[in-house]
C-alpha positions as CSV (number, residue, x, y, z in Angstrom):
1,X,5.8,47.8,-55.5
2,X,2.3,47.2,-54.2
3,X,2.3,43.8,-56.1
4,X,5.3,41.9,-54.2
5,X,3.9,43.6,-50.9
6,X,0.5,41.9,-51.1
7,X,1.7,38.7,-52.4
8,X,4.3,38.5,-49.4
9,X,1.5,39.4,-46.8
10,X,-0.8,36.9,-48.0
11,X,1.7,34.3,-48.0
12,X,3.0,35.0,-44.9
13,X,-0.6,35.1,-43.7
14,X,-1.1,31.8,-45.1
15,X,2.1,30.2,-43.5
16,X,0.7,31.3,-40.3
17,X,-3.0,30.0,-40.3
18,X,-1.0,26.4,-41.8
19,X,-0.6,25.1,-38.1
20,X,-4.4,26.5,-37.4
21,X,-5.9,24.0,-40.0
22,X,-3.2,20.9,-39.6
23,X,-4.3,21.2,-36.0
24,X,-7.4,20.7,-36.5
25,X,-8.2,18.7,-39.9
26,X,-10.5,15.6,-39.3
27,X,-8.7,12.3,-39.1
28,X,-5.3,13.4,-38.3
29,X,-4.0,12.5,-34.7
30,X,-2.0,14.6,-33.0
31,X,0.1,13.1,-29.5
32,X,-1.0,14.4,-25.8
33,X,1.9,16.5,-24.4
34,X,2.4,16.4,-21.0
35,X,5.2,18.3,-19.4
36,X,6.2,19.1,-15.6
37,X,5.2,17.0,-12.5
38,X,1.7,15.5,-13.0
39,X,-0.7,17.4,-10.3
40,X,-4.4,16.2,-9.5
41,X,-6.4,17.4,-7.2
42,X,-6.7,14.4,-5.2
43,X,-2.8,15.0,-4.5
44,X,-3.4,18.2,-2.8
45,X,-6.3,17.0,-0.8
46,X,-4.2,14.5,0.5
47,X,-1.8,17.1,1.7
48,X,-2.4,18.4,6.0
49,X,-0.5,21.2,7.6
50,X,2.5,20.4,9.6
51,X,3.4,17.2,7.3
52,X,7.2,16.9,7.2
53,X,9.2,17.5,3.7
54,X,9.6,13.5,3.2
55,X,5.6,12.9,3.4
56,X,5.1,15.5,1.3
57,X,7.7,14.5,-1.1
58,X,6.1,10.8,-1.2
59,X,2.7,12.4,-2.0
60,X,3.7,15.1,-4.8
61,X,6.9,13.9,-5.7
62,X,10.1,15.6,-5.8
63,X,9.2,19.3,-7.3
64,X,10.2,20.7,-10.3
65,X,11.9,24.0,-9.2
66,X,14.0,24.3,-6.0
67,X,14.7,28.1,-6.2
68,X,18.0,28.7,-4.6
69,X,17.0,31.9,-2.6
70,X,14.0,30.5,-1.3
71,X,15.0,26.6,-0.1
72,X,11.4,26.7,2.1
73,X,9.3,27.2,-0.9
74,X,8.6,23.8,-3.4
75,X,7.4,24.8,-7.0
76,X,5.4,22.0,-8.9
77,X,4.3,23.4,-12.8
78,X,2.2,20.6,-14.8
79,X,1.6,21.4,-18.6
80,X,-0.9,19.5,-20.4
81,X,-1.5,20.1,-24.4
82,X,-4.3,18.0,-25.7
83,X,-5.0,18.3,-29.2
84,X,-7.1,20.8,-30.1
85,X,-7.6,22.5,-27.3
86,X,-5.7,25.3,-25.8
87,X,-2.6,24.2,-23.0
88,X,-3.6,24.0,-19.3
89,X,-1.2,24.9,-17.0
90,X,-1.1,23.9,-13.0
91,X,1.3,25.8,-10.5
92,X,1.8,24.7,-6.9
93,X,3.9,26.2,-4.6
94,X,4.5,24.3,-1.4
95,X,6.0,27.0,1.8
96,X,7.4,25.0,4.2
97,X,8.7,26.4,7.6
98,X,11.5,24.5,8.7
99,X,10.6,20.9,7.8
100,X,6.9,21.3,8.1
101,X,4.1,21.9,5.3
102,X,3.2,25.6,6.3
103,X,0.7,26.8,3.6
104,X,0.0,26.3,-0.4
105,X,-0.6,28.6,-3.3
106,X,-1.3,27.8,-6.8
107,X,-4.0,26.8,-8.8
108,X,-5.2,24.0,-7.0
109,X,-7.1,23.9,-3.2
110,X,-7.2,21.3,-0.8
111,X,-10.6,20.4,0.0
112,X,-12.9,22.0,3.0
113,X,-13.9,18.8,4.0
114,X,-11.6,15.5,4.1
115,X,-11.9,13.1,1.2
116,X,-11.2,9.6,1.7
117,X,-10.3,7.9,-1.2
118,X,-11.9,4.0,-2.0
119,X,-9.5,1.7,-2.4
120,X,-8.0,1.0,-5.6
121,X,-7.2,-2.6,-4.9
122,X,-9.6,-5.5,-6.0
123,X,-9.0,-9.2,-4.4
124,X,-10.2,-11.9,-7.0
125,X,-10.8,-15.4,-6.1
126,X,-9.9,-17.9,-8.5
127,X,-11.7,-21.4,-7.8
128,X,-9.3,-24.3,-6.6
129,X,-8.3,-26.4,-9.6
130,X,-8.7,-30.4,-9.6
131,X,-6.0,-32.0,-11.6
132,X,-6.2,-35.4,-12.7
133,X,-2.8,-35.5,-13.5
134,X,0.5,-33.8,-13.6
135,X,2.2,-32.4,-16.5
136,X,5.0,-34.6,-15.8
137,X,2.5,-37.4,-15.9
138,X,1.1,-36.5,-19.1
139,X,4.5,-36.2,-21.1
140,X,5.0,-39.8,-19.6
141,X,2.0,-41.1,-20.4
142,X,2.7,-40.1,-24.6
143,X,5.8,-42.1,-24.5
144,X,4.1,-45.3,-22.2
145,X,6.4,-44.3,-18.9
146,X,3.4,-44.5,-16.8
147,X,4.4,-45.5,-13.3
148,X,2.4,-47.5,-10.8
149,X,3.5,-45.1,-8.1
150,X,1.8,-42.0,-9.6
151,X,-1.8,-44.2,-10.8
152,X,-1.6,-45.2,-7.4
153,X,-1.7,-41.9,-5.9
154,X,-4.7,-41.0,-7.8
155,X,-7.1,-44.2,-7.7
156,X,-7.1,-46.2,-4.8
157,X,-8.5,-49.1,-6.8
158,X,-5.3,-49.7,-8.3
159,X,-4.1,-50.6,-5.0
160,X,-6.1,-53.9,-4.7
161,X,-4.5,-56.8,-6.2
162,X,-5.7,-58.5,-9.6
163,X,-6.3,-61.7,-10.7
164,X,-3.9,-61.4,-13.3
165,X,-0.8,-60.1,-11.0
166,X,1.6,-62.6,-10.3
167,X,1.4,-61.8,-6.0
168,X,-2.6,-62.3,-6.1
């Protein structure tokens, strides 16, 4: 009896340290799973008292739990499993009284002092392009369609007369 007793506990020991060591065996990739609304902290700095449900809705997004017995209380839960690494979990709650932002609980503080974020946006200037001719131009030109008008427009010697032009 002792026999199949220790040869079932040391399998069902082994079954259970099998997702231990695939976790973490070099080589092997393993996806990030993200779950819940996405919460950083530079959301909830961005976040003042007395902000109406709709700004606070454009900032946070809309929350993932609306409790029925408690419509002035928003409830935003982020789950984040790297691999690896233990799960982090983020909870929000958002009180509102009436349609104002009236306080926030949760993992996450807004910050003592105002941040003010830099500007994500970069303007790149990109150098005017000369053309000597058009892409319609070019196609022309492989076939021999070439038209005075459009050498005209681009030389100005081709405007004076020749000796070899029948009008000179």
């Amino acid at each position: 009896m002792s026999k199949p007793f220790f040869s079932v506990c040391l399998l069902s020991l082994t079954l259970a340290s099998c997702s231990t060591l695939l976790n973490h065996l070099p080589g092997v990739y393993t996806l990030e799973i993200q779950q819940g609304n996405i919460v950083e902290q530079d959301m909830i700095d961005q976040l003042k008292p007395h902000m109406n449900k709709r700004q606070v809705l454009y900032i946070m997004g809309s929350p993932m739990l609306k409790d029925v017995f408690h419509q002035s209380r928003w409830d935003y839960i982020y789950s984040d499993k790297v691999s690896g690494q233990d799960t982090v979990q983020k909870r929000i709650s958002l009180v509102f009284s009436g349609d104002e932002l009236a306080g926030i609980q949760g993992d996450l503080r807004p910050a003592a002092v105002p941040v003010i974020k830099p500007p994500r946006e970069t303007t790149v200037i990109v150098p005017k392009r000369d053309l000597d001719r058009t892409l319609w131009e070019k196609f022309t030109g492989l076939f021999g369609f070439i038209t005075g008008d459009s050498l005209q427009q681009k030389d100005p010697e081709n405007l004076k007369p020749k000796p070899s032009d029948p009008a000179y």
